[in-house]
N, C-alpha and C positions, 0 to 999 in steps of 0.2 A: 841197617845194611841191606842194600838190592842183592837176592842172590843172583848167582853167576848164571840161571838159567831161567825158562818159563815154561808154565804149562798153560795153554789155552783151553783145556778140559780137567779134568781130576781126574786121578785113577779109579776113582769108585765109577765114575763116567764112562772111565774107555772099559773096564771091565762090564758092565753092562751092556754096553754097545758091542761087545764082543761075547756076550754071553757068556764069562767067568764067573763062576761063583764060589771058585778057593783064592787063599792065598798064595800058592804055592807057584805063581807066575806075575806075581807083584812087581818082581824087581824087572821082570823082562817087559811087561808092559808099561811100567815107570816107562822104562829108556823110549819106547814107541811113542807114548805121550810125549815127551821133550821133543824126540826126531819130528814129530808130524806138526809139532806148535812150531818148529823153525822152518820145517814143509811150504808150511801155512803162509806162515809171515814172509817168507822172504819169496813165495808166491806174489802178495799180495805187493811190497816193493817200499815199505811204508817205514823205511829206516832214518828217515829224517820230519816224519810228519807225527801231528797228536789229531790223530781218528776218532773226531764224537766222545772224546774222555774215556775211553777203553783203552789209550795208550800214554806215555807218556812223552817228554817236548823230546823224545829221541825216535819215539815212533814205535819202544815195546810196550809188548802189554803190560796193564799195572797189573802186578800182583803182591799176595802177602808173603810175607818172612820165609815161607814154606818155599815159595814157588808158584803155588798156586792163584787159579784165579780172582780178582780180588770179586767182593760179593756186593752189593746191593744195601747200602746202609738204610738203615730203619731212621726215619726223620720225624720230627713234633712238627704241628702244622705253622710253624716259624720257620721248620726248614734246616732245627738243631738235630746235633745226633742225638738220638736218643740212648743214653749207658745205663752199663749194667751195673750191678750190685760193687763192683771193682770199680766203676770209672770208666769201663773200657768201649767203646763204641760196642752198639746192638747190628748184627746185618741179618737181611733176607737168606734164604737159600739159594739166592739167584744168581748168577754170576754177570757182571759188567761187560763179558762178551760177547756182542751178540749173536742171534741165535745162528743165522747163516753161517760165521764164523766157528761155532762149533759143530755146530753138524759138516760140515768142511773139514776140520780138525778128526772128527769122530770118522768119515768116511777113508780118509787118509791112514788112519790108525788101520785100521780094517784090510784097507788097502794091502801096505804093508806087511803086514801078520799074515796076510791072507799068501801074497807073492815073494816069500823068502828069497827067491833064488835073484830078484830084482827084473823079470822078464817084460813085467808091463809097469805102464808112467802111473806111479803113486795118484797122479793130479789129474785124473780122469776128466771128461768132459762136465759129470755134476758136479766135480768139488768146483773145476773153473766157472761153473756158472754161478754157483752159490758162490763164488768172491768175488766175480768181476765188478761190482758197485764199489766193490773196496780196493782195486788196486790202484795205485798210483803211475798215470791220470786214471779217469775210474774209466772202464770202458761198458759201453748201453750197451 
């Protein structure tokens, strides 16, 4: 089952990028991760395209069961997954989004957290520029 939402970072991600090192703002940084992946994407306009295999034929990001972003499968040089002791496919610790796209996501995050009150555009000129290759049409 696709969940009903997506993250184009993890929260271990925006907490870092935010320099958090409790838990005791998880759930509020949760909801900024979600806000800034729909920021992001719907920034970027890509609701009906599949982007480089980072998206799916609807044009969201794949992710896992969680939400999260899906990761970088570990392949045998056939090209097979390589599984684990279960069966279960092996992944990198990388994620399938690329990187412009998260630091875009991550900036946003920041963004926000940073401007509570909503005074200034979340979507700054860096995030626009670290997406413009990705919007739909892409703009140079």
């Amino acid at each position: 089952m696709t969940p009903m939402f997506y993250r184009l970072v993890t929260l271990a991600e925006a907490k870092d990028h935010l320099g958090v090192l409790h838990s005791s703002d998880d759930a509020r940084i949760g909801r900024l991760v979600i806000d800034a992946s729909q920021i992001v994407m719907d920034y970027i306009g890509a609701d009906s395209l599949s982007i480089d295999g980072w998206t799916d034929s609807d044009g969201k990001p794949v992710v896992d069961s969680n939400g999260d972003p899906q990761r970088v499968p570990v392949v045998d040089s056939n090209g097979d997954p390589v599984l684990d002791s279960n069966g279960d496919p092996t992944y990198y610790e990388i994620s399938i989004i690329p990187g412009p796209v998260r630091k875009a996501t991550l900036l946003v995050i920041a963004n926000i957290d940073d401007d509570r009150e909503g005074l200034r555009d979340a979507l700054t000129p860096g995030v626009a520029s670290l997406l413009a290759r990705f919007r739909d049409p892409p703009v140079a």
